[in-house]
TORBADO-320611 format. One line per 5 residues: number of its first residue (from 1); for each residue x, y, z of N, C-alpha, C, O. Coordinates in steps of 0.001 Angstrom, whole numbers, plus 500000, padded with zeros to 6 digits. Layout:
// TORBADO-320611
NUM> X Y Z X Y Z X Y Z X Y Z  ...
// end
This chain:
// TORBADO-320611
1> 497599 151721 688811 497255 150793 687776 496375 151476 686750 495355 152094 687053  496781 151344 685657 495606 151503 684280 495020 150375 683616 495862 149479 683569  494115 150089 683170 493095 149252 682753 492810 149958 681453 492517 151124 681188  492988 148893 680740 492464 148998 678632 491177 148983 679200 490588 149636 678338  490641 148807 679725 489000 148907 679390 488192 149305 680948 488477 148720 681993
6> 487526 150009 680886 486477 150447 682009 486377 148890 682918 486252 147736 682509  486497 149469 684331 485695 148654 685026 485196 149110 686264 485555 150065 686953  484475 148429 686402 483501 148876 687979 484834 149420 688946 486044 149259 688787  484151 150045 689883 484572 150584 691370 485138 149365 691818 486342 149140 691699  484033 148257 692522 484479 147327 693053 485770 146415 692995 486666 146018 693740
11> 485158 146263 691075 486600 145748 690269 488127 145835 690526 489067 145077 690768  487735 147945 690239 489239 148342 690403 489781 148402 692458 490913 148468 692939  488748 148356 692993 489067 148147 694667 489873 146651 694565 491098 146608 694687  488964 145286 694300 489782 144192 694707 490898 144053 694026 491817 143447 694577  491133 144715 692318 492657 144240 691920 493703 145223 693078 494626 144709 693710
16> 493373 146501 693162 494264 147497 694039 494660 146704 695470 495786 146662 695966  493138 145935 696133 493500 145409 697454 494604 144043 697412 495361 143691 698316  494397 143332 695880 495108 141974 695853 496535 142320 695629 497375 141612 696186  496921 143311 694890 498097 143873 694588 498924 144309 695934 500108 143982 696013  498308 145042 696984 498680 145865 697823 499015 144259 699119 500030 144202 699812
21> 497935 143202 699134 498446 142268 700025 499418 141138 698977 499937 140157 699510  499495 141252 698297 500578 140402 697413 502283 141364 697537 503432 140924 697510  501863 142503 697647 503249 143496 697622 503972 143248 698979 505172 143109 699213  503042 143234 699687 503209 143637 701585 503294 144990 701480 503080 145584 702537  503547 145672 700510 503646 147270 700870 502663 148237 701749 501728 148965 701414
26> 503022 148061 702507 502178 149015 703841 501586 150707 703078 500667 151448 703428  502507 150812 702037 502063 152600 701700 500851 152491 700813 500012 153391 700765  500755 151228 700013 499960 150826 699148 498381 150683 699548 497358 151094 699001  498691 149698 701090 497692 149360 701894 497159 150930 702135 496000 151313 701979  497988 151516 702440 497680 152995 703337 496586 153998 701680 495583 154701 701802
31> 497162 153717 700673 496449 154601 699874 495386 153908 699565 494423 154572 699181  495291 152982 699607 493760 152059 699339 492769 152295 700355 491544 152394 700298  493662 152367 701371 492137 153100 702558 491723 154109 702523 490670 154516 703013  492743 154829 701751 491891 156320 701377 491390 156823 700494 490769 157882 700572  491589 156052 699303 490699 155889 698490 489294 155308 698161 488515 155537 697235
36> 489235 154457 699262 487729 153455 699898 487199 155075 700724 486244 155687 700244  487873 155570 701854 487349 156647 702499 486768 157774 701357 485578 158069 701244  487886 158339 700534 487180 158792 699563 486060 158888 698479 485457 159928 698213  485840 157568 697834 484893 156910 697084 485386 157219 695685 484612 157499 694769  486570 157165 695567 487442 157329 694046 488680 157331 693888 489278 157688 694903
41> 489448 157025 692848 491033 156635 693179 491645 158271 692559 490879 159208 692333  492350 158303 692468 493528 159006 691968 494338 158683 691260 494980 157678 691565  494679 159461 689905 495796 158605 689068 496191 159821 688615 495649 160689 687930  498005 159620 689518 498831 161415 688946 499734 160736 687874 500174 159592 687750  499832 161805 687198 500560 161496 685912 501782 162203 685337 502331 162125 684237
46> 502074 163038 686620 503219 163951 686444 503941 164029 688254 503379 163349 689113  504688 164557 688488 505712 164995 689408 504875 165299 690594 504033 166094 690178  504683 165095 691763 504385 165724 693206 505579 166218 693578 506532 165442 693506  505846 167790 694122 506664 167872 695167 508039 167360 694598 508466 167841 693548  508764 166349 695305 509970 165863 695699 509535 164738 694822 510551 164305 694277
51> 508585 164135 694478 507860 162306 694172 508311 162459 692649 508328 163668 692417  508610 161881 691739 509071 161208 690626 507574 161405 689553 506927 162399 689886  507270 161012 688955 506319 160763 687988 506421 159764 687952 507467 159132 688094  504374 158976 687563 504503 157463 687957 505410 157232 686638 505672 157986 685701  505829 155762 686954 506501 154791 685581 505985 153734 685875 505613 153340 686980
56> 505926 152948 684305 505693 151735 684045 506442 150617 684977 507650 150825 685083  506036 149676 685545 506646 148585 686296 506105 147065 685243 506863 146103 685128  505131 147090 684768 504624 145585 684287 503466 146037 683399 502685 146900 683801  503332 145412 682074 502201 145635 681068 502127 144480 680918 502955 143595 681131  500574 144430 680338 499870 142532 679968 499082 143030 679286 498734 144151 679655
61> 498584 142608 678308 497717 142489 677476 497446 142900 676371 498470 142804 675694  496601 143328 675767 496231 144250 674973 496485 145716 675172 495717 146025 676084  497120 146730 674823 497093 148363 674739 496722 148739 674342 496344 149519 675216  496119 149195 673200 495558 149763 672424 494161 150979 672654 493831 151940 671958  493675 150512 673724 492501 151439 674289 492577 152332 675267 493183 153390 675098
66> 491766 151915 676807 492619 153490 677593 493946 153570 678022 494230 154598 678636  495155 152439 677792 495978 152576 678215 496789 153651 677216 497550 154547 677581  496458 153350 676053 496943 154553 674985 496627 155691 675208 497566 156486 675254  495232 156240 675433 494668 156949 675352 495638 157567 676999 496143 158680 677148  495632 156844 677632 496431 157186 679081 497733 157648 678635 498053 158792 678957
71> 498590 156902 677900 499908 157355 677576 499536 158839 676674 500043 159902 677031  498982 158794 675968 498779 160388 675124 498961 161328 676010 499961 162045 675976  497769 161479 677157 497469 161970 678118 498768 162909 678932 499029 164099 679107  499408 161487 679311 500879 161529 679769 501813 162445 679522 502426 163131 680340  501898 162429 678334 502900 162845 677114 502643 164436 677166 503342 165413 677436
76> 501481 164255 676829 500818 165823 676968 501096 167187 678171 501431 168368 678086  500786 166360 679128 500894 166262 680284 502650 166845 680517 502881 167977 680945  503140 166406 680356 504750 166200 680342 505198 167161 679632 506312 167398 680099  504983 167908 678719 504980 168606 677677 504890 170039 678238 505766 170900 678317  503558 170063 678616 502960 171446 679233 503897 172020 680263 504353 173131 680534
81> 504014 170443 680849 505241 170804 682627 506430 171400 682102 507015 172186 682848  506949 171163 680856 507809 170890 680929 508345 172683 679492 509416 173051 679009  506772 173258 679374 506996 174202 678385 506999 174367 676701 507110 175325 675935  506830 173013 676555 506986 172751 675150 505743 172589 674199 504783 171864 674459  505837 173116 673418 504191 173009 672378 504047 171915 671557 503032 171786 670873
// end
């Protein structure tokens, strides 16, 4: 998940935990505990291994702030992987 605007730890823990028991997705559940174990999330923005690059599933709201600033990022990101200036 990306968020237009900063929010607390806690914040981003209960939307991740409400998402993950609204999904039933067990892998979801599984990365949320390790990110609580850790004390910070992770947000990849390109290819693991064999794994895809994340994609968009659902946008709401306003964009314009870090979610832009996230897509730039992205792009960039994608670019470098990929060789291009």
């Amino acid at each position: 998940m990306v968020f237009d605007r900063r929010v607390s730890w806690i914040k981003n823990l209960s939307i991740v935990a409400w998402v993950a028991v609204c999904s039933r997705n067990s892998k979801l559940k599984d990365w949320l505990a390790m990110q609580c174990v850790k004390g910070s999330s992770t947000l990849r923005v390109a290819p693991k291994g064999d794994k895809p690059s994340p994609r968009n599933v659902f946008r709401y709201g306003s964009q314009d702030h870090q979610i832009k600033a996230f897509l730039k990022y992205r792009k960039l990101i994608k670019r470098i992987k990929k060789g291009v200036k």
